[in-house]
KOLKOL-997983 format. One record per residue: residue in three letters; x, y, z of N, C-alpha, C in turn. Coordinates in steps of 0.1 Angstrom, whole numbers, plus 5000, padded with zeros to 4 digits. Layout:
N
ALAXYZXYZXYZ;...
END
This chain:
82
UNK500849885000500050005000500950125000;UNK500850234986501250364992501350425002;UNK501950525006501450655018500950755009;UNK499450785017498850905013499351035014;UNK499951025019500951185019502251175023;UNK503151235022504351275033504351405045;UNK504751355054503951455063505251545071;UNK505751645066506651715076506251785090;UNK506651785095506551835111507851915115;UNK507452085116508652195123507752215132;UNK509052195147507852175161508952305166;UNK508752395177509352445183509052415199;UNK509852475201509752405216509552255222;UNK509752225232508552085236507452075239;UNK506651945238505551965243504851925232;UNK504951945220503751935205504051795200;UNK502851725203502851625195501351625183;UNK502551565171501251545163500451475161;UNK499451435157498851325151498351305140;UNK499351195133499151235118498351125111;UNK498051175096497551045086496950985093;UNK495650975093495150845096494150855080;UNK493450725077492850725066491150755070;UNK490650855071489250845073488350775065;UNK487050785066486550745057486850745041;UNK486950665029486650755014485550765010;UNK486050895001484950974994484550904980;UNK483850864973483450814961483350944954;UNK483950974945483751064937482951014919;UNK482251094914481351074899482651064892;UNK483350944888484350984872483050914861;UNK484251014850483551004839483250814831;UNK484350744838484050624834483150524841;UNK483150374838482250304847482550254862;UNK484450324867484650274877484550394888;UNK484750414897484350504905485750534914;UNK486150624916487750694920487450684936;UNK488250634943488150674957489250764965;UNK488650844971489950934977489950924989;UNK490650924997491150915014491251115018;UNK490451145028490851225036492351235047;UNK492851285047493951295058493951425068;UNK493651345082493651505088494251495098;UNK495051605098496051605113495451675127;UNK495851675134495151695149497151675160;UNK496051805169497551835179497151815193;UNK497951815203498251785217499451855219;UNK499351865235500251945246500052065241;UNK501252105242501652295245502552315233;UNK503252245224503852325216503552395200;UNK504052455194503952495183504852415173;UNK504152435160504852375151503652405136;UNK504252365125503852335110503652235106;UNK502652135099502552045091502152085079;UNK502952035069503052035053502751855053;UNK502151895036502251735029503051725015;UNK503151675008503751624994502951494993;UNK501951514983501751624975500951724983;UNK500551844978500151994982498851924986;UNK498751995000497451995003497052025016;UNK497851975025497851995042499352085044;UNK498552225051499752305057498752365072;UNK499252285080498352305091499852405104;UNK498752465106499852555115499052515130;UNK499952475138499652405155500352555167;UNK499252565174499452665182499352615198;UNK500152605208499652535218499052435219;UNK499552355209498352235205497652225201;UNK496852315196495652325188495752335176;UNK495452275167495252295152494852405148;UNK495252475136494652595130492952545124;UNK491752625122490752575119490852535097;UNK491552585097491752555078493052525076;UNK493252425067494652375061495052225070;UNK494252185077494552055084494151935079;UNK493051895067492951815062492751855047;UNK492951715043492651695024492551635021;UNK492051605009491651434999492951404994;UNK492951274993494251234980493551154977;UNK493851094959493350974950494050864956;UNK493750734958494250644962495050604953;UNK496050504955496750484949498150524945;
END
């Protein structure tokens, strides 16, 4: 099985942990042919007290973590499976 993303983490300080990739539910999306495309959500989520960045490759998750808390946009995204 691929990885759905690559997931960087710039933490400052201690204390920030991330929690990354997990595969949520998939999305079925309409393609134009008779098979049907499935994409995986990926969403990250934080804990403790520190700060830090998450990026993906490919483009899609740039989540900025404040005290542990996730920023409210840029923490999750679809990828095509595969």
């Amino acid at each position: 099985m691929k990885p759905l993303a690559l997931i960087t983490v710039a933490a400052i300080g201690l204390g920030l942990m991330v929690v990354f990739a997990c595969q949520d539910m998939p999305e079925v999306t309409q393609p134009s042919t008779a098979t049907a495309a499935v994409r995986y959500r990926l969403t990250v989520s934080g804990t403790g007290t520190g700060n830090g960045v998450v990026t993906s490759s490919p483009a899609g998750i740039n989540c900025t973590i404040t005290a542990g808390t996730p920023a409210s946009t840029g923490c999750s995204a679809f990828y095509n499976s595969g």
